[in-house]
N, C-alpha and C positions, 0 to 999 in steps of 0.2 A: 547644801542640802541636795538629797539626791534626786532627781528629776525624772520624767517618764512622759509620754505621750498619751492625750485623751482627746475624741473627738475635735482633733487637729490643733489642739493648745498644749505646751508645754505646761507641766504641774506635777508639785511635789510629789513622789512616789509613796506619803504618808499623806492618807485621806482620813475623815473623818465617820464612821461606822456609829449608827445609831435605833439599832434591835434592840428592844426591850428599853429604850431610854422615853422619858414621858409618862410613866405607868404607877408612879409613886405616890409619894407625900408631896404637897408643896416644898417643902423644906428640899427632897431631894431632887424636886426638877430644878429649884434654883441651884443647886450644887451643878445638874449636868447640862445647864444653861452657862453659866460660868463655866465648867469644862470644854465645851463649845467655842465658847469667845476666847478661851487660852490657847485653843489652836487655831483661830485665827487670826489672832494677834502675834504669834510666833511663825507666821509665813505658811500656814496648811490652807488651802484655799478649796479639795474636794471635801461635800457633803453626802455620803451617800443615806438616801432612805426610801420608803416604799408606804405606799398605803396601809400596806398589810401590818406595818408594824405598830402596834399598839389600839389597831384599826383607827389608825390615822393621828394617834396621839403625839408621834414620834415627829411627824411633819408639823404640826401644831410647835412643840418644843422648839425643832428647827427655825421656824417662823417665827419664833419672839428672839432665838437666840443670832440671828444676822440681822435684825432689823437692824438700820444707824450706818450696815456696813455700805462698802460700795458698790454695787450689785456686779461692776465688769469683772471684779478683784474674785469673785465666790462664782465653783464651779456646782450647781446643786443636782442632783443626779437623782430621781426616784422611778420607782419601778409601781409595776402593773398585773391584778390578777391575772391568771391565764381566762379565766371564766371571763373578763372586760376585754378582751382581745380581737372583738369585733371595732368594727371602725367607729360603731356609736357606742356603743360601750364605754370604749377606750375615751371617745372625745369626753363622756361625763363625769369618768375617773380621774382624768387631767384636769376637770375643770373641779372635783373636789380637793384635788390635791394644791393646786396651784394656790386653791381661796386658804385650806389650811397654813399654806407657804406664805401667804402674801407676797405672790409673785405676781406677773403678766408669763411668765417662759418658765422652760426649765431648759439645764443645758444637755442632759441626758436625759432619756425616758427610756426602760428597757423593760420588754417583756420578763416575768419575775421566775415562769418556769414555762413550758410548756406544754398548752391542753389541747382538748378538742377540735380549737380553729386551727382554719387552715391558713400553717403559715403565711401564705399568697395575700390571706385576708388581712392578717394581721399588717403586714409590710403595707397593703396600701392604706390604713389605718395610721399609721406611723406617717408614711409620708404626708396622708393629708393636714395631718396635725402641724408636721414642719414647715408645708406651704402656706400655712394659715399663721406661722410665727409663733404660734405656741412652745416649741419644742426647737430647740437648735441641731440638737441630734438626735439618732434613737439607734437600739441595740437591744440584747439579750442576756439572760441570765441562767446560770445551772444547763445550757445547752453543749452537748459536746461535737463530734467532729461531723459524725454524718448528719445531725441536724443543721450543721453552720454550712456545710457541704450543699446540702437540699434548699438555704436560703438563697445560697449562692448563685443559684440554677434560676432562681426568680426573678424578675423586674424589681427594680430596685435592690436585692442582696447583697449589690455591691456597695450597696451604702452603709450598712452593720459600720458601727464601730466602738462597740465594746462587748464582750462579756463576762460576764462575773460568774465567777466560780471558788466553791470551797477549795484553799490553796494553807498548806502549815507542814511544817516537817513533820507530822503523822500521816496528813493525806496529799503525795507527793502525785498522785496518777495520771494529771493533767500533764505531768514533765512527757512522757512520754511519747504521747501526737496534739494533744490540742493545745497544748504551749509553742510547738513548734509552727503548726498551722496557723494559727494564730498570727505569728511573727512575720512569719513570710506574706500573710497579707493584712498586715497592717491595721489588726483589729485589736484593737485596747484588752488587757486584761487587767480586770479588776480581782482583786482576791479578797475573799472574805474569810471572816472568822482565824483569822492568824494564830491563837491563841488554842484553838480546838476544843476554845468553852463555849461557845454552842453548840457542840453533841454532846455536851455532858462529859468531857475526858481532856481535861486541862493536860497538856503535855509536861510529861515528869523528865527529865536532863538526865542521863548517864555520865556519871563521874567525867569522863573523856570528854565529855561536852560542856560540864559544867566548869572544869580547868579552862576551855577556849574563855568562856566568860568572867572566869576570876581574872586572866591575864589582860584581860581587856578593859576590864573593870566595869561590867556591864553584869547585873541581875539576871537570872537566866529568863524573867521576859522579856527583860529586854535585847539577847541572844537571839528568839524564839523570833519577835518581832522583825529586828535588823534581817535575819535570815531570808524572810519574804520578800524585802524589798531588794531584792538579787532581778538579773533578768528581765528588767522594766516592767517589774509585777508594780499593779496600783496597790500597797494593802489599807485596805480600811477597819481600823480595829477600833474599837469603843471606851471610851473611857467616861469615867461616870460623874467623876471630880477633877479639881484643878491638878492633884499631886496626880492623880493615874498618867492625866494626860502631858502634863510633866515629862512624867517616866517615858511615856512612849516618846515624846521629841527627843530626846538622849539619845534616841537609836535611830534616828534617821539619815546620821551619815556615818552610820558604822561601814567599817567593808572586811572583809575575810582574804586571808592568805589561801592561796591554793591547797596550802597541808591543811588550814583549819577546816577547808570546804570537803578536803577530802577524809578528814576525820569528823566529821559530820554525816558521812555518806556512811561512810562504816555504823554509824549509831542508828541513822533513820536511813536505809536502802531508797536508792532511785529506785523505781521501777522501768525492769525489764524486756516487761511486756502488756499489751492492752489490757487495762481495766476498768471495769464501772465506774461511768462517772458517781462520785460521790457527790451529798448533797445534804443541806438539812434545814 
């Protein structure tokens, strides 16, 4: 399996993503409660999720679906309004989230975009939280270079250590500097949305790309998927049932030829030069 670095632990480069999951019938939250347990009982150990999702249903779901596990073995990662990014704010959003979780910690907590507070506030917010044992790490999300730049500059910034950002072979923009940045100091990138079905534009394969996956013998989401986990990207994509999540373990120790990489670049372009981070 292919492996990556997160808040200083070695872990699979295939995490588990849970937007829109919790929001059902009973019948389907048992499906994506068993979907859950299929990825961690096949070796997936990150949980990524957030308040925001489901306004908390989605951590609720998470919460029944690791109960029994072993809490060292599970890396659980949730994130935070911008608007809760004051230092008490934030301590009561952790303390909703944690009770939805049935945790005491989380091993990430990361601001989920950024508002009004000032970063400075937010960081010591973060840290009081870790010195208090709550929280083993913290980090940020959707932020790009000159914002991670200006954390930098702050007491405590050099603690950052991860953030998540939209990452799929339609929205490549992050290759350009804050994938690089990134790397050179040693902050976690989480990628979300692999699949590019959260903006509404499921990515469609060009013939030339859809042969790399006939020869390979991979579906072309599962192509889509494998692709991301290049370059020590975290990806976390969602799966709702046992056969989805299935399907994604198939592709976590795919690897690509240079020609396939580079016939992939022909289909979906690097970018060449700075652009908006994208976000959704």
């Amino acid at each position: 399996m292919k492996n990556t670095q997160l808040a200083g632990r070695k872990v699979p480069a295939m995490g588990i993503g849970t937007w829109y999951l919790g929001e059902g019938s009973p019948a389907q939250t048992e499906q994506e409660i068993a979907s859950l347990r299929c990825g961690l009982d096949h070796g997936l150990s990150v949980i990524d999720t957030a308040e925001m999702y489901g306004d908390g249903a989605a951590e609720t779901l998470v919460g029944d679906a690791i109960r029994g596990y072993n809490r060292d073995d599970l890396v659980v990662v949730s994130k935070f309004y911008p608007w809760h990014a004051t230092a008490a704010k934030m301590k009561v959003a952790l303390a909703g989230s944690l009770h939805r979780l049935g945790l005491d910690y989380l091993d990430l907590y990361l601001l989920h975009w950024r508002g009004s507070t000032p970063l400075r506030e937010t960081l010591a917010g973060m840290q009081a939280l870790q010195q208090a044992g709550l929280i083993r790490a913290f980090g940020v999300s959707n932020l790009d270079v000159a914002d991670l730049k200006e954390l930098a500059a702050l007491p405590g910034g050099d603690q950052i250590q991860a953030n998540e950002v939209l990452y799929n072979l339609q929205s490549r923009g992050i290759e350009y500097d804050l994938m690089p940045y990134q790397a050179k100091r040693g902050i976690g990138l989480i990628g979300y949305s692999p699949f590019g079905s959260g903006a509404g534009r499921s990515i469609r394969l060009p013939r030339q790309v859809q042969e790399i996956a006939r020869a390979k013998h991979l579906s072309d989401h599962q192509l889509v998927l494998a692709w991301t986990m290049r370059d020590h990207v975290l990806s976390i994509p969602k799966a709702a049932t046992p056969a989805h999540m299935t399907e994604n373990l198939a592709a976590r120790d795919v690897t690509f030829t240079p020609d396939e990489l580079a016939s992939i670049d022909r289909a979906f372009r690097r970018p060449t030069h700075k652009q908006p981070l994208e976000m959704i």
